[in-house]
Residue, then its C-alpha position, 0 to 999 in steps of 0.5 A: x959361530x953358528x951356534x952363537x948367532x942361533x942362540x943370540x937370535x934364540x935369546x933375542x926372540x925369547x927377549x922379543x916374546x918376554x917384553x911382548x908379553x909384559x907390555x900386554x900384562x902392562x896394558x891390561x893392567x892399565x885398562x883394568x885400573x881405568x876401569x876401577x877408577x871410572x867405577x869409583x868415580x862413577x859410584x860417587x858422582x852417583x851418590x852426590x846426584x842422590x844427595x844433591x836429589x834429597x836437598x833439592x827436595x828439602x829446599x823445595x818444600x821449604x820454598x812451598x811452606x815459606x810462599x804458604x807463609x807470606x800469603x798467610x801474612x800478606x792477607x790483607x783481612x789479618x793485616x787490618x785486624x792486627x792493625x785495629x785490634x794491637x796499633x789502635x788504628x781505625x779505617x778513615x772513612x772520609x771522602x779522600x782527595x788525591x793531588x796530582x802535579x806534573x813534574x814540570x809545574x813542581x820543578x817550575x815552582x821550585x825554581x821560583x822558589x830558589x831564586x835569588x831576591x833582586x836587592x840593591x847592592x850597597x858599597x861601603x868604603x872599603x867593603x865590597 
């Protein structure tokens, strides 16, 4: 019986040092395998940084040459050449008079406007 439980106790420990020696190899495993995939993740966020870095740049320059192009169109000498030359118009030279109202006189007048004419009312039979 003794010969028994030592080997018992034998083939535990043997058991005991196996699954102690899988479970390390599992969690190297495991560590080695987060290692891998944070170096993958890492690697591609790198390279989407890089790309989105390279449109940042073109929309930039894009933006630069757009702002260069509405001050060119904006220019207010180009706008009256065109105006002139291709429309036909002409600058008017004549003293110009501004009008100003006040939003109470505009209203006031129109209400004036709208009102109804005072009229006799006239019945006739049968009508109302």
């Amino acid at each position: 019986m003794t010969t028994k439980r030592h080997s018992k106790k034998k083939s535990a420990s043997v058991l005991a040092k196996k699954a102690f020696t899988f479970s390390i190899m599992l969690s190297l495993l495991l560590v080695v395998s987060f290692k891998m995939y944070q170096s993958f993740t890492i690697d591609l966020l790198m390279k989407d940084l890089r790309t989105l870095s390279k449109q940042k740049e073109k929309l930039q320059s894009e933006t630069a040459r757009l702002q260069a192009e509405v001050d060119r169109l904006q220019n207010y000498d180009r706008i009256s050449r065109i105006a002139t030359k291709k429309l036909g118009l002409e600058i008017n030279t004549d003293k110009v008079y501004v009008l100003q109202l006040r939003e109470m006189d505009v209203m006031k007048h129109l209400a004036e406007k709208n009102k109804p004419i005072n009229s006799k009312k006239v019945q006739m039979a049968g009508v109302q």
